[in-house]
Structure formats: structure tokens, C-alpha cells
N, C-alpha and C positions, 0 to 999 in steps of 0.2 A: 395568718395572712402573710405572702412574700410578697416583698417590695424591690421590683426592678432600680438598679442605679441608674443613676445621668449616662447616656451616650453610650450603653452598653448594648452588645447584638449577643441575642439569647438563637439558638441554638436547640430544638428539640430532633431527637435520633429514635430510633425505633428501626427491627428487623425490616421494615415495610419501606420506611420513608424516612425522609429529613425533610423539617417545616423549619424555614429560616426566615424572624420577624427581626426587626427593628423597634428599637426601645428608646425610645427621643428624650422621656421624662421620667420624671422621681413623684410623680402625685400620686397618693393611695389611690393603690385597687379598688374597684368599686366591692360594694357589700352583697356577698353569694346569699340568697334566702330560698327556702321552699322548694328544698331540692326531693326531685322524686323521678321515679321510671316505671315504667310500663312495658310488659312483655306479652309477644306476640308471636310462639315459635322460635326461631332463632332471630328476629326483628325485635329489637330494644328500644325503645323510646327514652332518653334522661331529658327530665325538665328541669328549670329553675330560675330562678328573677334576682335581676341586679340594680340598685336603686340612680344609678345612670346608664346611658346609651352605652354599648361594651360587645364583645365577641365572646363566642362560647366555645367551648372543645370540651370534651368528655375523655380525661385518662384511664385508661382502663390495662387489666392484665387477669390470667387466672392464677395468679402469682402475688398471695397478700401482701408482699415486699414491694411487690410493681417493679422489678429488675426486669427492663428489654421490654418495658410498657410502649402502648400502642396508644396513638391518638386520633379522635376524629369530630373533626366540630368546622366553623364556617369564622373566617378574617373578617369578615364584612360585620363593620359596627354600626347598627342600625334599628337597634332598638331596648328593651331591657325585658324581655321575655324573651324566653331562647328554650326549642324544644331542637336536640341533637335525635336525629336518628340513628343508630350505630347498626351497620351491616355486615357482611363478612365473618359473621359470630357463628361457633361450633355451636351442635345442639347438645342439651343436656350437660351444660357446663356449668358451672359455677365462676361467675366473673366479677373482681373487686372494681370500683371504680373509685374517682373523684373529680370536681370539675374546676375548670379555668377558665376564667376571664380578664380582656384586657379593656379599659377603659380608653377613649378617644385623644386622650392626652398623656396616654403612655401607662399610666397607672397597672399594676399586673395582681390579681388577688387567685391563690390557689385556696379553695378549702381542701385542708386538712384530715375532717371526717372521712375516714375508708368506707362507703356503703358495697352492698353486692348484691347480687340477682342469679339467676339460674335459667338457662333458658331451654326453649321445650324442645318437642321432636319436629324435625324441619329437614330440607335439603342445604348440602353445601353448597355457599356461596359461588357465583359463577362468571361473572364480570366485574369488572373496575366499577365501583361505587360510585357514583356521582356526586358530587357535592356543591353546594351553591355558593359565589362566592369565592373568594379567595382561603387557602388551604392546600390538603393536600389529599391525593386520590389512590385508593392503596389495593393494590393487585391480587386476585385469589384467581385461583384455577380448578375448573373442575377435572380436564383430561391434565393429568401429570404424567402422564408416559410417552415419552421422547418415538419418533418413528423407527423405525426398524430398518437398517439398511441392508440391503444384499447384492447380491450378482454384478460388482465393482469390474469393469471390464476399462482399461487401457489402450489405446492405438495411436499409432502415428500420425497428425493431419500431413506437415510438411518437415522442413528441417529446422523448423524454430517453434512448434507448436504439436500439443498434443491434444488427446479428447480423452474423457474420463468418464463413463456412461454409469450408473448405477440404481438401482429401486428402493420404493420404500414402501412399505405397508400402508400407506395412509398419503393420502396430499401431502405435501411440502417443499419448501425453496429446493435452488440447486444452486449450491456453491464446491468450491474446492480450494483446498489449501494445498502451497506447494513451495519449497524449497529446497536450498542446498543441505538443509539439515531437518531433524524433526523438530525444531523453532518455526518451522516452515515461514511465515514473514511475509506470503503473499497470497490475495483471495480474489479468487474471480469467481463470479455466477450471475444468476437470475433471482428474483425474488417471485417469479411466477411459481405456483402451487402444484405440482402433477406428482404423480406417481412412477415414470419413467424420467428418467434426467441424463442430460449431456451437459457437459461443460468442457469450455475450449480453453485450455490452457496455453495463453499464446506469448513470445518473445523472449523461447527460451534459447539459451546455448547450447550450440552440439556439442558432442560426448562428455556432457557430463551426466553425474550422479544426482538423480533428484528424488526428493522424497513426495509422497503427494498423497494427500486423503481425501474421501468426499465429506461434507457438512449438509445436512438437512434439517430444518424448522418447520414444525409442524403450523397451525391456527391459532395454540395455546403460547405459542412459542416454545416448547419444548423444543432443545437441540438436540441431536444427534448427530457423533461425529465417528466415521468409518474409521477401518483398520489403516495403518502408515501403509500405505503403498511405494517401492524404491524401482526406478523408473530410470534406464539407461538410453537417452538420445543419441540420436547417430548421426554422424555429420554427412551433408551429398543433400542434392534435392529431389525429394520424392515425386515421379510420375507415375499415375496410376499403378502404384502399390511397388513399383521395380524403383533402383538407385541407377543413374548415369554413368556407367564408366567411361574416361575415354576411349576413343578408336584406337586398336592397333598403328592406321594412318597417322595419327595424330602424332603418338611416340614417336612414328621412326622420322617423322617431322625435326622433332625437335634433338634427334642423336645427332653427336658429332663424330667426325673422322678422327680417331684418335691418335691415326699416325700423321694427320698434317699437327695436329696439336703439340706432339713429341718435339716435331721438327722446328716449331716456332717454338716451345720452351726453349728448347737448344740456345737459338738466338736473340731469344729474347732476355737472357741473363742478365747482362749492362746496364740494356733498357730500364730493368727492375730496381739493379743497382741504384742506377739516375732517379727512378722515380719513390722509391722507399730508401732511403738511408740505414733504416735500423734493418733491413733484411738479414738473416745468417746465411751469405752465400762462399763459407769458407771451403765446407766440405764439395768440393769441385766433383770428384771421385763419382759423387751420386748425381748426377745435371746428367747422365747417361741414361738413367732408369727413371726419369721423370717422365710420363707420359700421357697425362692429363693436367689441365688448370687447376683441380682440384688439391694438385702432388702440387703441384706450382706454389701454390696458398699459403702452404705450411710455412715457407720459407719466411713468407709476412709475422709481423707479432699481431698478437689484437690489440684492440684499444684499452688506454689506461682509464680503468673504473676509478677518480680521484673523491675520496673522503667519504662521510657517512651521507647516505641515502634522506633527504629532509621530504616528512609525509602529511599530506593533509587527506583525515581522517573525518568520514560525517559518521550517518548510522546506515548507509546503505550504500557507500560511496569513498571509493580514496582517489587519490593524486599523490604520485610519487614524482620526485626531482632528482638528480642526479647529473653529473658532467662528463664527458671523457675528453682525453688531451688529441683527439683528432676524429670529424665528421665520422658518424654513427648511426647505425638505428638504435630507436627505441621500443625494446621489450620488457616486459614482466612477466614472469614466472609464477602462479599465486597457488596458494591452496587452504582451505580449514584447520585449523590445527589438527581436528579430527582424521582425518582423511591425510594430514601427511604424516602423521604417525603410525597409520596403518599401511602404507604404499612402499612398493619393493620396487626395486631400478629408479623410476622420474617420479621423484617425489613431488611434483605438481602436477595438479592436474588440470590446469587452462592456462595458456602460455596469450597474453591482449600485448595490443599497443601496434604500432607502426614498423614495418623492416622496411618499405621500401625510400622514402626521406629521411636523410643523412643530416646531424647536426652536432654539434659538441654539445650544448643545453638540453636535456631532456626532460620531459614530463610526458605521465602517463597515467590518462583517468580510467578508474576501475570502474563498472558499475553492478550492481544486483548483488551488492555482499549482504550480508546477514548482519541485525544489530546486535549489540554486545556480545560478539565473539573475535576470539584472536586466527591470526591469519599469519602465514611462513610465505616467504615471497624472494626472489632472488632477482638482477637486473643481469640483461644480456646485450650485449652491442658489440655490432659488429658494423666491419666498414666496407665498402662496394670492394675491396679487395682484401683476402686475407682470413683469419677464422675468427671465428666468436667469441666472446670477453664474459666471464661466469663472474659472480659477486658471490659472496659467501652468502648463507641464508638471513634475512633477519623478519621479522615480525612486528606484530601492529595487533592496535584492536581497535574494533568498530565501537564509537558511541551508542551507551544505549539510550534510547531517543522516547523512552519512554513510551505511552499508549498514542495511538494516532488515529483518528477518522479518518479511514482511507477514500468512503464513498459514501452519501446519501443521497437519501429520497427521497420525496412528499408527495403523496398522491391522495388529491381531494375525492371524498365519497361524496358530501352533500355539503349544504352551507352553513352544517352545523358539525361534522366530524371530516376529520382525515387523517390520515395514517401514516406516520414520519418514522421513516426505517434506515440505518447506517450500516455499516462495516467497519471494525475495529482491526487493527494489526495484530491484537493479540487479547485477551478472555479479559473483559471489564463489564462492567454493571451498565445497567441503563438505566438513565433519568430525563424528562420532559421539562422543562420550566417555561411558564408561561406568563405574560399578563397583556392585557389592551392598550390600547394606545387611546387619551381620549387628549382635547383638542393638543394633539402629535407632541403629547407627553407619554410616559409609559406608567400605569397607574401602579407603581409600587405597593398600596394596601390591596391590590387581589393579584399576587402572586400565588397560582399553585405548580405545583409539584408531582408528576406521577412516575413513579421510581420503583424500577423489578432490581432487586438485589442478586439473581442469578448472573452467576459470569460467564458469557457467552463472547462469540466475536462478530456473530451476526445476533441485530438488535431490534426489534420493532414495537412502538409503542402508539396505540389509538387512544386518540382525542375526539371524544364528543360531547363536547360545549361550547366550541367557537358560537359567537354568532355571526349571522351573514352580514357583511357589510364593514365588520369590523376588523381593524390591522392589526396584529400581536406581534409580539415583541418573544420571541422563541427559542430557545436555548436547547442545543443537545447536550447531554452532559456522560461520560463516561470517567469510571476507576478504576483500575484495575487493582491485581491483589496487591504491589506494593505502593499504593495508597498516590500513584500520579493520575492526577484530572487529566482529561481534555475535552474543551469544549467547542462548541462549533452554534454561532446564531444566524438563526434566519431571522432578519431585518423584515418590519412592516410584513409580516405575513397574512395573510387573508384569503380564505375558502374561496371566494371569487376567485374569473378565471384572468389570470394575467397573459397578454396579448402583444408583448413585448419577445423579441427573440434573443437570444442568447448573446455574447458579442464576444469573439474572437482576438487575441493578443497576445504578443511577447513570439512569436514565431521565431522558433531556431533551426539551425539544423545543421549536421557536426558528421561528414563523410570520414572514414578512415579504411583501409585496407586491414580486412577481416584472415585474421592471421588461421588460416586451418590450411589443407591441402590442397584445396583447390585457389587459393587467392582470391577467394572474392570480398566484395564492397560491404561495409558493414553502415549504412546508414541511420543515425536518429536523426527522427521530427517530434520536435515536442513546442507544446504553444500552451495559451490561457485562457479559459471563459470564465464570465463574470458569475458563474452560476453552474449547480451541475448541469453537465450533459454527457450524451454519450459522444465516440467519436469514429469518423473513419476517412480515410485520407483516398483523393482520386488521381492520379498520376497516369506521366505517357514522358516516352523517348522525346527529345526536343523542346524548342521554343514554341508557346503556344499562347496565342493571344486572350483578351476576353470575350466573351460572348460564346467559347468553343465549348466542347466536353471533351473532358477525359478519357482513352479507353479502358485503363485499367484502375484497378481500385482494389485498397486492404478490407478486410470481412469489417462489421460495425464491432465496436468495442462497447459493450451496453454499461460497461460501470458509470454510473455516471458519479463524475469526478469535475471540479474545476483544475486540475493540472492534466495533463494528457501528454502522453511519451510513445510513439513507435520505434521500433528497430527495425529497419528493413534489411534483407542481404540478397534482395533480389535484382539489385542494380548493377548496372555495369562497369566498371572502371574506366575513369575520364571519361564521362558522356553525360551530358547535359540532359535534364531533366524538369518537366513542370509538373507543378502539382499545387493543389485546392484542396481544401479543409470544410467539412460538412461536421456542423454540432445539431444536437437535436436535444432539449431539453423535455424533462418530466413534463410539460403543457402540451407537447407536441410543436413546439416553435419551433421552425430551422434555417438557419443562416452559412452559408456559404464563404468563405472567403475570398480576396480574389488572388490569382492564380501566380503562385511564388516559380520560380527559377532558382537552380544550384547545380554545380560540377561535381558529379561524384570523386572521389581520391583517386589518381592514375598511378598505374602500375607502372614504375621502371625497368631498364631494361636491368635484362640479368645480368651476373658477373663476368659467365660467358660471352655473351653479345658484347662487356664495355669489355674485354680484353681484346676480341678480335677485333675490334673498330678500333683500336691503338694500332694493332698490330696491320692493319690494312691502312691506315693512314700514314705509317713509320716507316713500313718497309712492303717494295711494290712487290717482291718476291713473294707474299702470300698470297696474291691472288691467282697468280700461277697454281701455288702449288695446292692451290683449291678446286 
């Protein structure tokens, strides 16, 4: 007989599950007697009587040691005859047992004596066992073979979004994974079942490098995850399948006369003198063969990059600071360590942040990096006149942030099962814990547990023993291989249907001038709901009052998530914008928000345009010779 201590929490483990009891007291175990089992196939029956009220479990293994023993028995102390049914048992085995009970006042008694049994010819077990009672519920699968994936096809949707189409021999989800590296880091899909699948991969950056696979989960849960696919975006906005050039028009729009330009270099020497100090305007000799703004420039220094570079660093996210001794933009230069080790000429390969606003103070927020990996990054500033300012390289590394629940689900079957499904950042176990809430306490003694030890990213786990009417207390539980938790609970849960809608908050939204060739607008919206949902944003050019609609609108974004982030680059620079937020939760609830206003980031003039407005304000000779 073992005798639990005072205030001690016992701990039972097995390949299957973890059953985690509390231990209040030091009073003897009750006393095990008449212990016996009955077979039936591969159905075990173990009986036996405790001479008080106490809870029963049946340890068992086919491993006389009992090393990575397996349990199954019922928390609920309620009586002193206790018959365990034990299911999920191979046929024609040979299996050791012993049994446990705990008494109402803490007391814990293991006997001791090893018995065993042999069980007959029968099929393999094929659902989650049920069990009465608080405990735990332990997973067996009859299909063990993962779907088969094939004919993986890639396309372009726009210039921030791709599709990734693929099959599979059998029903199963559609997801995809995709990053800057094979860590990939981020999952979009469906949890709907088909045999043909698309997935939208949307909010990415042009020309980069991405990596991307499909993921499929079959009924049994079995994953399977497609071959790395590497995946080159291209910057320009696609219309029906062709890229935008501009018009020949357009160019010779914007050339200038080279020989009025010559002619104002000429005299606009002094001027420069007066207005830069540190100019090198020694060499006279050459103010003859100057014959662009751009010759002009040189003359300028760039600005002074002063001291070390100070960085706030998350796990998918930096901010860099830095000064210069005279108004600047603010760039960075970024790249993977991977990737600039391997790059010949420009060793980076995404150049963020703002050229058109000028300041001495800089900071510049990165987003979509990768966690726990290092990153080579340089700063660039330059000033409305003059050339551009290089920093030496230096580097960073992203927090690694551990396992995350990026997305769940619950979707009620009946008033007694439903079916609670997540998304992990990266390959962790799944685990269910549950218990009732009776008068709006949480009933600690029927705590169960049903936990798949496979490491998956996409997770789903059916419940059916709710009862109707009743509120649970729910916990999602994920580990991944180096042993970090994360949990996620659903509060007061209940199979009934809830008739409340989602609620909308924290609305941001952070315009910046999207540093690629064409200049355009780089918009995030991002906001909060109290609950998952999916989301998709309705927008239009202007001021727009309530009661109106939107014309235009982003595709739905079906993760459902309580954080929500778009990136738009479809907006205009300096122009005023409304826009309304629709969420829709897993009940079908949907709530609208009411309709926000913001300025997109304007575009300054060029360095050309601020030189000849000097030069036409300074001296009336150039409009002449214009």
C-alpha cells in the first residue's frame, strides 16, 4: 500500500495521456479486495471492492515492468464496487495489470500484486473510448495512413497574394505553410474536407523568396505535408494575367531638358555654396561638364549616420533607431542570414521604411520576420538634396517565441459532442481539458483529459460527452518537441447555441510609402475581437457617412483568429479613405463596425521638382529659358 503526502500533486504519464489529480490528504488508502477480470475478445472487464467510497483505474502494460504503463479507470468517487472496462486492447496479447484507488479524503492505495490476462481474437480498437466521469480519454486509430498529396500547382492571384491548388487521395483539410525560409512560420487554410484544395496565400511582399508547402489532414487526423515548394513574387499589379507598364507618354512626361538644367548648374553654384556649407566646390575646372542635377548632387556629402544602431527585436517583428546630423529618410536594408550569405552584388534582399519624410530621429518597423533567426540589415538616409548615407552591416536575431495558437475553432455537432480544432505556429501535440461548471464553480473532481501525442501543426480533437445545457470550463493545450506549453481556454463553453455577436476593438491603422518602383502606398489595418472570427475589410475613395455601403472590399480571410492584420498597397497616396470591418464568428454571428476615416502617406515632391522651384523662385532667368 502507497501513501500519498500532505499537499502533494501526483502526476500520472503514459504514451496516450496525462491524468493530473490533486492530493489534499495523508489518510490511508482505502483497502483493495476481490480483485478479478473478465474477458471478452479484446474487451477486458477488471473488477474489485474498496471498503470506503473511492475511485478506481486499472494500470496495465504488456510489459511485466509496467515501463510507459497505460491507464484507465473513472475520478468519480462514488461508491466501493468499481467494475473498469478497459478498451483499445490488441487481440491475442498477454497484459499485466494492477489497480488504484483513491479515497474521498485523499487517501491513495496501489495494490501491489501483478495479475494478467490474454485477450482474444477481435478487431482494432477505432474511436476515443468514453469514459464516465472525470479521467482520461485515450485515442486509437484504425486508418493510420496519412493522405497522399499530388499535382501541387502555384499561380499568381495579385501582387501581394498567391494560390496554391493541390489533391489528395482521400477527403481532407486544406492548409499551407509559407515563409521566408523552410521554418515557414505561417498557415493559412480551410478545415473543410475535399479532395481538390486551394489555398490563398495572401499579404505577401513582392520579389521576394518564399518557401511554401501544402498540409492535409485526413478524418483520423493523419497529416500530411507536401514537398517545399520556392516561390518568386513579382512586384507590378496584375490585371488579367498581364503586368502594367507605364506609357511611353508618361516618360517623356516626366524627362527634363538637360541643357536648361546645364545652364542653371552653371549659375547656381553660390546659391549651393549659401545653401550647403560643407559642399566641395573647389575643383571650378569641372562646373563646365556638370549637366544634370544628378552631377549636381555629388557635390553635396550625405548625412552623418552617428553611433550604434539601438533595436527592438519580438519573434516576428523589429524596430530599428538611429540618428543623422541633418533631416533624412528613413531606410533599411534587411536580409536572412541565409540568403545574404548566399547573394552576389546587393546583399539584401527587401530595402522597408519611408524615403519620402525627412527627420534627424529615425525608426523603422519591420514586420513578417521569422522567429529565432538571425538577420544582416544596413541603414540608408539620405536628404531631399545630395546622395545616400550606407552604414556598415550589422545583425539581430528574432526571439524565439516559443509554440503559439495561431487559430481556432469550435464547431458544435449535437448537444452532447463538438469538435474543437486549432492551428499551431509550429509541430506540438494536442490536448482537450475539460470540466463543468456547477452552481458557476468549475468542478475540479471531473477533470478529463483527451490527448494525441502526435506532432502536428494543424490539431483536432472530438468531444462527445458534453451535456446539453451545461457550461465547461475548456482548455486547449499544445507542446511542442522542446517541451514549451501553450494554452488557449474557452470560458463557460456550452453546446447550445450562443446568440451574441462578436465585438470589434483596438482599430489601427499605420499608412507608409511602399518603397518598390512604382511608389506606392503600403497600408496596415489591424483591430481585435473578443472571440475568433473571420475577417474582411469594406473600403472606398472619400468621406463616407453611416448608413452608406462600401464599394469595394478585401476577399474574407477565413482564419478565424481574435487579432486580425491586413496590408493593403492598393491605395493611393495622400487620399482620404473610409472603411468598415465585418467579423463573423464560428455561430454565424456578424457585426459590422462603424465606418473609420484615414490619409493615406503622401508622396513628396522630387529632388528635381524642390531644385527647380528654388531655381524659379531665385532667379526670374529660368523661366525664360524654359
Amino acid at each position: 500500500m502507497v501513501l500519498s503526502p500532505s499537499l502533494a500533486s501526483a502526476e500520472m504519464r503514459s504514451n496516450s495521456y496525462i491524468l493530473n489529480e490533486n492530493v489534499n490528504h495523508s489518510f490511508n488508502g482505502p483497502i483493495i479486495s476481490g480483485v478479478s477480470h473478465s474477458v471478452s475478445g479484446v474487451d477486458v472487464t477488471v473488477a474489485f471492492v474498496t471498503n470506503v467510497i473511492a475511485d478506481a483505474f486499472v494500470i496495465y502494460n504488456t510489459d511485466p515492468a509496467f515501463i510507459d504503463s497505460m491507464e484507465q479507470g473513472t475520478s468519480i468517487k462514488s461508491g466501493t464496487s468499481h467494475n473498469i472496462a478497459l478498451k483499445g486492447l490488441l487481440a491475442d496479447t498477454t497484459y499485466y495489470y494492477r489497480v488504484r484507488s483513491e479515497r474521498v479524503n485523499g487517501g491513495v492505495s496501489t495494490d501491489i500484486t501483478s495479475r494478467s490476462f490474454v485477450t482474444g481474437h477481435g478487431l482494432e480498437a477505432e474511436t476515443v473510448v468514453p469514459v464516465s466521469g472525470g479521467g482520461t480519454l485515450i485515442i486509437d486509430k484504425t486508418d493510420k495512413i496519412a493522405p497522399i498529396i499530388s499535382n501541387v500547382q502555384i499561380n499568381i492571384v495579385d501582387e501581394a497574394s498567391l494560390s496554391m491548388s493541390w489533391d489528395t487521395n482521400e477527403e481532407a483539410t486544406s492548409f499551407g505553410e509559407y515563409g521566408e525560409t523552410q521554418q515557414y512560420g505561417n498557415t493559412s487554410g480551410l478545415w473543410d474536407k475535399v479532395i481538390k484544395h486551394v489555398v490563398i496565400l495572401k499579404n505577401l511582399q513582392p520579389e521576394l523568396i518564399y518557401h511554401l508547402r501544402p498540409v492535409s489532414s485526413d478524418g483520423w487526423g493523419n497529416v500530411a505535408y507536401g514537398e517545399d515548394q520556392i516561390f518568386n513574387t513579382v512586384a507590378g499589379k496584375k490585371v488579367e494575367g498581364e503586368f502594367i507598364a507605364s506609357t511611353s507618354e508618361e516618360n517623356k512626361a516626366m524627362e527634363i531638358n538637360q541643357s536648361v538644367l546645364a545652364e542653371a548648374a552653371k549659375r547656381m553654384m553660390s546659391f549651393v555654396q549659401r545653401l550647403f556649407p560643407q559642399a566641395t566646390l573647389n575643383d571650378k575646372s569641372t562646373l563646365g561638364e556638370i549637366t544634370t542635377i544628378e552631377e549636381l548632387s555629388r557635390f553635396i556629402p550625405a548625412p552623418i549616420l552617428s553611433g550604434e544602431p539601438r533595436i527592438e527585436a519580438g519573434s516576428d517583428r523589429a524596430t530599428i533607431f538611429w540618428i543623422t546630423d541633418i533631416d533624412a529618410s528613413s531606410q533599411i536594408a534587411i536580409s536572412p542570414d541565409a540568403d545574404y550569405k548566399n547573394r552576389k552584388g546587393e546583399l539584401y534582399i527587401q530595402v522597408v521604411g519611408d524615403a519620402q519624410n525627412l527627420s534627424q530621429n529615425h525608426s523603422v518597423q519591420i514586420f513578417g520576420l521569422q522567429a529565432d533567426t538571425a538577420y544582416h540589415y544596413q541603414l540608408r538616409s539620405k536628404a531631399s538634396f545630395g546622395p545616400m548615407a550606407f552604414s556598415r552591416d550589422f545583425t539581430f536575431r528574432t526571439i524565439d517565441d516559443g509554440v503559439k495558437i495561431v487559430s481556432f475553432l469550435t464547431q458544435i455537432k449535437n448537444d452532447q459532442a463538438a469538435s474543437i480544432k486549432w492551428v499551431t505556429n509550429k509541430e506540438a501535440n494536442s490536448a482537450i481539458q475539460y470540466a463543468p461548471y456547477h452552481d458557476n464553480l468549475v468542478a475540479l473532481d471531473e477533470v478529463k483529459i483527451i490527448k494525441n501525442d502526435e506532432y502536428n501543426i494543424i490539431h483536432e480533437i472530438d468531444v462527445n460527452d458534453f451535456q446539453a445545457g451545461v457550461f465547461y470550463d475548456v482548455e486547449i493545450i499544445s507542446v511542442d518537441k522542446k517541451g514549451n506549453t501553450v494554452k488557449e481556454k474557452l470560458d463557460r463553453f456550452s453546446t447550445q447555441e450562443n446568440d451574441l455577436p462578436p465585438e470589434i476593438s483596438n482599430i489601427k491603422t499605420n499608412s507608409t510609402v511602399f518603397i518598390d518602383r512604382n511608389n506606392k502606398t503600403q497600408t496596415v489595418i489591424s483591430w481585435l475581437t473578443n472571440e475568433p472570427t473571420s475577417a474582411q475589410i469594406f473600403y472606398q475613395e472619400g468621406v463616407h457617412g453611416a448608413g452608406g455601403e462600401l464599394s469595394e472590399s478585401t476577399d474574407v480571410n477565413n482564419n478565424f483568429t481574435k487579432e486580425h492584420i491586413f496590408v493593403i498597397t492598393k491605395f493611393k497616396p495622400g487620399t482620404v479613405y473610409s472603411f468598415q470591418i465585418r467579423a463573423i464568428d464560428s455561430g454565424g454571428n456578424e457585426v459590422l463596425s462603424k465606418i473609420n476615416t484615414f490619409m493615406t502617406a503622401k508622396n513628396k515632391e522630387s529632388i528635381i521638382q524642390v531644385i527647380i522651384k528654388i531655381l524659379e523662385d531665385t532667379f526670374g532667368w529660368v523661366k525664360k529659358l524654359m
